[in-house]
C-alpha positions as CSV (number, residue, x, y, z in Angstrom):
1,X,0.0,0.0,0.0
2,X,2.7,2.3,1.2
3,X,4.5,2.0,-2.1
4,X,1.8,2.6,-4.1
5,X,1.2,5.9,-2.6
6,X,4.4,6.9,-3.7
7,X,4.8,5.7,-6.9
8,X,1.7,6.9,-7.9
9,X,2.4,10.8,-7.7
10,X,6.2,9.8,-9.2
11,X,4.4,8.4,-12.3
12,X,1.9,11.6,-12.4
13,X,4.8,14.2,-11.8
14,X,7.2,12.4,-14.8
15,X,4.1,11.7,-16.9
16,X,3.5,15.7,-16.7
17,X,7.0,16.6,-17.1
18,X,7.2,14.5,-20.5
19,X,3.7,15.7,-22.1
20,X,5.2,19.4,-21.3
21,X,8.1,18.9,-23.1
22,X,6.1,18.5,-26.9
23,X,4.1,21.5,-26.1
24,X,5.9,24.5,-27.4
25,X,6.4,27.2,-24.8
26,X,4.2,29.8,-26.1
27,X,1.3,27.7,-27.0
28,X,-1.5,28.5,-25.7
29,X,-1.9,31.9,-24.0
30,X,1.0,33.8,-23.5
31,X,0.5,36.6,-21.2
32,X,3.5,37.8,-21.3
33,X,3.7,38.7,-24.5
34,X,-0.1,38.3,-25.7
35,X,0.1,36.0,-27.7
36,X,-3.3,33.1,-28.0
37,X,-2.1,30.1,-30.0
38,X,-4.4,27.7,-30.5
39,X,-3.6,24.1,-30.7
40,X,-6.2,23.2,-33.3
41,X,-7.4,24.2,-36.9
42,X,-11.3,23.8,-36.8
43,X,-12.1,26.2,-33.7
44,X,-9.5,29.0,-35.5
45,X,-11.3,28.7,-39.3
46,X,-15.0,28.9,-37.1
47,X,-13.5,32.2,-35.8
48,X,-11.9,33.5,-38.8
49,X,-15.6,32.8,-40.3
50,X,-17.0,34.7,-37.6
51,X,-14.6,37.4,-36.7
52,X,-13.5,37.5,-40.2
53,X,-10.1,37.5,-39.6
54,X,-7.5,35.5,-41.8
55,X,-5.6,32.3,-40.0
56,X,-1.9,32.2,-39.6
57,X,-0.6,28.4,-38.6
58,X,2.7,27.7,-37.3
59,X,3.6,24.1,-38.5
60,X,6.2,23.1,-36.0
61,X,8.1,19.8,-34.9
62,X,9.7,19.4,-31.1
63,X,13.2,18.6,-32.7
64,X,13.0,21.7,-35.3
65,X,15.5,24.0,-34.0
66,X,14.5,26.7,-36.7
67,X,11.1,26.6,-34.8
68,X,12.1,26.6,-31.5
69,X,13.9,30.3,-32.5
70,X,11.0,31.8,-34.3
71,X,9.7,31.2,-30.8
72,X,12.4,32.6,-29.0
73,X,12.7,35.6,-31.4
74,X,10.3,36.1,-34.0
75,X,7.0,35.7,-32.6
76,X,8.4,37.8,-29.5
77,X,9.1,40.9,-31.7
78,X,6.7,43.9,-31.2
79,X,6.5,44.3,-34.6
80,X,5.1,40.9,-35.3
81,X,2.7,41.0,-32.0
82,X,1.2,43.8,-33.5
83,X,0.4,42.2,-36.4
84,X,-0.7,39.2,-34.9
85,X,-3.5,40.9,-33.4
86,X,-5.1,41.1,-37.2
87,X,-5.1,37.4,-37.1
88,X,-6.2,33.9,-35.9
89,X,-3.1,31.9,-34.7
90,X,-2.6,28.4,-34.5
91,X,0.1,26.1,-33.8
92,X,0.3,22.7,-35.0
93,X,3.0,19.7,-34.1
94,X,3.3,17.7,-37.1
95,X,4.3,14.6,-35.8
96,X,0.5,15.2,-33.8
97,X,-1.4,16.1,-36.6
98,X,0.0,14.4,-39.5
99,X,-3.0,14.6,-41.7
100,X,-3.4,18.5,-41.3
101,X,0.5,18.4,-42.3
102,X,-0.4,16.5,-45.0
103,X,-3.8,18.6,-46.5
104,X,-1.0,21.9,-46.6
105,X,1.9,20.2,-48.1
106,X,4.3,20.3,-44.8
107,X,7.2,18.7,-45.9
108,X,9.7,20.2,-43.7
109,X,8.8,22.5,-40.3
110,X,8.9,25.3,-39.9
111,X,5.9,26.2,-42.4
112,X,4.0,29.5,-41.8
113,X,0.3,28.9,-43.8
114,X,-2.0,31.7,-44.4
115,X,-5.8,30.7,-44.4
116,X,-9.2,32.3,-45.3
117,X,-11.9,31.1,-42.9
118,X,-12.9,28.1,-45.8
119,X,-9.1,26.1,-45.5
120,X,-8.4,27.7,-48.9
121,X,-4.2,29.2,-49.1
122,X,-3.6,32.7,-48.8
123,X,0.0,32.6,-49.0
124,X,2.7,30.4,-47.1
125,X,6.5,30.6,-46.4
126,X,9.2,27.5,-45.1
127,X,12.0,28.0,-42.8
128,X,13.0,30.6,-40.4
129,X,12.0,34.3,-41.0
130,X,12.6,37.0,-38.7
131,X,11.0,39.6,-37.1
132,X,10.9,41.6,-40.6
133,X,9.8,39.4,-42.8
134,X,7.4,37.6,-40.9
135,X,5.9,41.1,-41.0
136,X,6.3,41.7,-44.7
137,X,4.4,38.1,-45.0
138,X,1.7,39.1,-42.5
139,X,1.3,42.1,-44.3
140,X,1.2,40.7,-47.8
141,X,-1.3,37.9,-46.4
142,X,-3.6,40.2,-45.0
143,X,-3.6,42.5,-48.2
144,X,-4.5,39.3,-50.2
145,X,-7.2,38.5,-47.7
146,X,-8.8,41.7,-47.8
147,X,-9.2,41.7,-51.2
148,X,-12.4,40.8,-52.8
149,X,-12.0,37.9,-55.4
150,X,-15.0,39.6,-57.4
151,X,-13.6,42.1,-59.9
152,X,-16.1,44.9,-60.2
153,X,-18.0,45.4,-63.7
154,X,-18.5,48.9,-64.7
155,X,-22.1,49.4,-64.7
156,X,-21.9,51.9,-67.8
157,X,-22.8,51.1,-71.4
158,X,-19.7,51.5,-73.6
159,X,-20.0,53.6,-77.1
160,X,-20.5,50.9,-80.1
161,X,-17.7,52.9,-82.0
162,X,-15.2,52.0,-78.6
163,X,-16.0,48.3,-78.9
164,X,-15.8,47.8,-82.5
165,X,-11.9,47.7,-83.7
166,X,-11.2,49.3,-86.8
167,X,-8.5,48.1,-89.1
């Protein structure tokens, strides 16, 4: 009896310790430095569809060192906060989620993928970027997003002598 009472909160403790370890250290929220990761792509593309925002998703691996410093330096940068608050963002571990790897092409972390609320691909870049041009890519993303896909028709009638080409 006695040794199960302390086994038991051994096992718990290491059992914690280990599951910590695959979770990235700013995922989930960071209050630190304000940032709210989300661990999973359905509940971010329901938001994007209700807030309207555009989804950024961090594809990551535990034994990607690239990732491991856009944590420690990119997605720390004021620069990049700021323009994280124009988005949905969501981290996912590759060797966890396999399949959503898979549906975006991940073939090597770290892969940055820019979403519209349906799934679709705003934009994407691989490997380590830094505070600047995770920027520049946030920026460009957002532009695209924001953009209606619908080009406008003039609603004027054009003169038959403009239409008809004359040789």
């Amino acid at each position: 009896m006695w040794s199960k009472i302390v086994i038991m909160p051994v096992v718990l403790m290491f059992t914690l310790i280990v599951a910590g370890q695959n979770v990235p250290k700013n995922a989930g929220k960071d209050k630190e430095h304000g940032i709210d990761w989300k661990l999973s792509l359905q509940p971010a593309l329901q938001e994007a569809e209700q807030t309207g925002k555009p989804v950024m998703v961090d594809f990551w691996a535990t034994w990607c060192a690239p990732c491991r410093a856009m944590d420690k330096r990119t997605y720390i940068h004021p620069s990049v906060l700021a323009q994280a608050k124009n988005f949905i963002l969501v981290k996912i571990d590759i060797e966890k989620a396999p399949e959503e790897a898979g549906r975006y092409q991940v073939e090597t972390p770290p892969k940055v993928v820019f979403l519209k609320a349906d799934g679709s691909v705003i934009a994407s870049f691989v490997g380590f970027r830094d505070a600047a041009g995770t920027v520049r890519s946030m920026k460009s993303a957002l532009s695209k997003s924001n953009k209606n896909n619908k080009i406008p028709v003039p609603n004027r009638k054009i003169p038959h002598s403009a239409r008809v080409r004359k040789f």
